[in-house]
N, C-alpha and C positions, 0 to 999 in steps of 0.2 A: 962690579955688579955681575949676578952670573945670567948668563945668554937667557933670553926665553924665547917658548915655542908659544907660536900662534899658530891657530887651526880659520881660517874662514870656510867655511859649509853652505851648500849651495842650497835653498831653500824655495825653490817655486811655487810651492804650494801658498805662498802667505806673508804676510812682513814684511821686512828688506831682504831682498833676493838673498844678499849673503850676511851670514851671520857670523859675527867671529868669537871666539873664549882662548884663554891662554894659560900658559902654566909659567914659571911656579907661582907669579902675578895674576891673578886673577882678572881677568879685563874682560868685558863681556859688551856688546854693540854689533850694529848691524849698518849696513847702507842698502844704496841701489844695484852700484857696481862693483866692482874687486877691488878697481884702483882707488875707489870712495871707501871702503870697506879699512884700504891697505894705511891709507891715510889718516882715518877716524882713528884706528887702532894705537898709530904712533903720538896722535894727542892726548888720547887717552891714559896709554904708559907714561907719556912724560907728563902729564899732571899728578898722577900716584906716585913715580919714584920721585914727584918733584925737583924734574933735570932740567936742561933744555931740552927741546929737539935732537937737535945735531950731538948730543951728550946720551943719548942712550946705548945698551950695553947691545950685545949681539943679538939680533933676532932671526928665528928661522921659523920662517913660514911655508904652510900646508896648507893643502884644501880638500874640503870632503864633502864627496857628490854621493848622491842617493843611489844606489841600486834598487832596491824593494824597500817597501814600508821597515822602518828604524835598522836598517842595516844602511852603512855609508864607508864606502872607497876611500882614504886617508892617501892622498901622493905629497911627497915634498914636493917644495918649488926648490929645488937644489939645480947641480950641473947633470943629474941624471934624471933631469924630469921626463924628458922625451924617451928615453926607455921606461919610468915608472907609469908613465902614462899610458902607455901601449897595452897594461897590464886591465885597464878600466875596460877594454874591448874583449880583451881573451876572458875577462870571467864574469862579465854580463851576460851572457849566453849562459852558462850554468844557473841563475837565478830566473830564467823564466817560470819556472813553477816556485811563487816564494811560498807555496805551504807547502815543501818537500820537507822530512824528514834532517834533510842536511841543515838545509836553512835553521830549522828549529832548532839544531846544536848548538848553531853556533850563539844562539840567548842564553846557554849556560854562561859566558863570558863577556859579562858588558860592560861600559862605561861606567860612572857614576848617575849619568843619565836616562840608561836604562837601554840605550843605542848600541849596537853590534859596530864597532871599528875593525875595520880592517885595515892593517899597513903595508900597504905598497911595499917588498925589499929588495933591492939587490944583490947578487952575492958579494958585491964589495960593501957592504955595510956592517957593521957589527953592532952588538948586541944594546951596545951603550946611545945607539940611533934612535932603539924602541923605549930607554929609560928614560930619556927626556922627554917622551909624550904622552906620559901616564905621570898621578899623583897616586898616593899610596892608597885612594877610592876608585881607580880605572883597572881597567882589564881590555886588553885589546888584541886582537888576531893580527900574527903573521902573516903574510903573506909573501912569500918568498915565489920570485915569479922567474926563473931560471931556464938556461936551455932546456926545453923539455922536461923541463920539471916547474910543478906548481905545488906548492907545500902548504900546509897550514897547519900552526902552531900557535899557542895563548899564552902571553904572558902577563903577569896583574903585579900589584901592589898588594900590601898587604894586610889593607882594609879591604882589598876591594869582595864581592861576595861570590863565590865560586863552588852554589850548592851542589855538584857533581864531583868536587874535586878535594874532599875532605881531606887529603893526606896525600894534598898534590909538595912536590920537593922543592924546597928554597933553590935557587941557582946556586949559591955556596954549594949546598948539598951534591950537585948537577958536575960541580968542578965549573962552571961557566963564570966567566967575566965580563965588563963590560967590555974589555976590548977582543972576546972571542966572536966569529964571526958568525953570521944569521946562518949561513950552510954547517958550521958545528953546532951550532944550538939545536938545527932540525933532526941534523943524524942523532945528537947526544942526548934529545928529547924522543927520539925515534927507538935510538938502542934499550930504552928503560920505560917503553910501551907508556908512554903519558906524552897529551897534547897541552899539556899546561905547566907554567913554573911561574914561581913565587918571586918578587924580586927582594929577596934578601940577601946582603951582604955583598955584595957586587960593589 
């Protein structure tokens, strides 16, 4: 079975605090708490792959907190959560004016949902980190959060809707793989003046 990505999302406003969906399984529920949240989720997967518990396949879990109305902060729960996390403080400060000009950009590139993501990245991460958290209806922002450097970059599926970016380049096209890293994909996205790429043929 191949791994999946769940996302739990932090929700105060309403419902169960945290809400979770996942890919390439579709699993969608919500709890009070995270670790309710974390647990619903895996009854859930093993009722649809109809496994046991202790029999499901790899799973990597994320969580995405609010910054401003339909914009949300995507961090793994990986071994570099405690660097990815540092990254929620350095760029909440930039969104105190969420009707800036920047902000509204970045709703050229949404979800399926219609939500502005943003992901967390490390420069040890490569490109194949951001492919497993998009279906071929998402689009979601880089975030590359580095010494001294904060980057942002968009990469989508190839349903997803991308009304600014009509003759934005497949990654084939780019030379990019999934095993090239988030710091080549910024400069290689940088050097051919576009903040978006297509995920085909990776």
């Amino acid at each position: 079975m191949s791994p999946q990505t769940v996302v739990f999302r932090f929700c105060p406003g309403g419902g169960p605090k945290w809400q979770y969906y996942s890919m390439p399984e579709s699993v969608l529920g919500g709890a009070e708490t995270l670790s309710d949240a974390k647990r619903d989720y895996r009854e859930a997967l093993a009722f649809m792959l109809e496994v046991e518990p202790d029999a499901l396949p790899e799973i990597r879990e994320h969580t995405e907190r609010p910054i401003v109305p339909g914009v949300y902060l995507r961090t793994a729960l990986d071994e570099h959560y405690a660097d990815r996390a540092e990254a929620f403080d350095v760029l909440v400060p930039g969104f105190g004016l969420e009707h800036t000009a920047e902000v509204r950009k970045l709703f050229s590139h949404t979800t399926a949902s219609g939500d502005v993501v943003a992901v967390v990245c490390e420069p040890t991460d490569d490109v194949g980190f951001l492919l497993e958290q998009i279906t071929p209806h998402d689009a979601v922002w880089m975030v590359l959060n580095g010494p001294g450097l904060v980057a942002w970059r968009a990469i989508g599926g190839v349903l997803a809707a991308n009304p600014t970016d009509v003759d934005a380049r497949s990654l084939t096209d780019l030379g990019v793989r999934s095993v090239t890293s988030v710091m080549d994909f910024v400069t290689t996205l940088g050097l051919n003046r576009q903040r978006y790429a297509v995920a085909v043929g990776v």
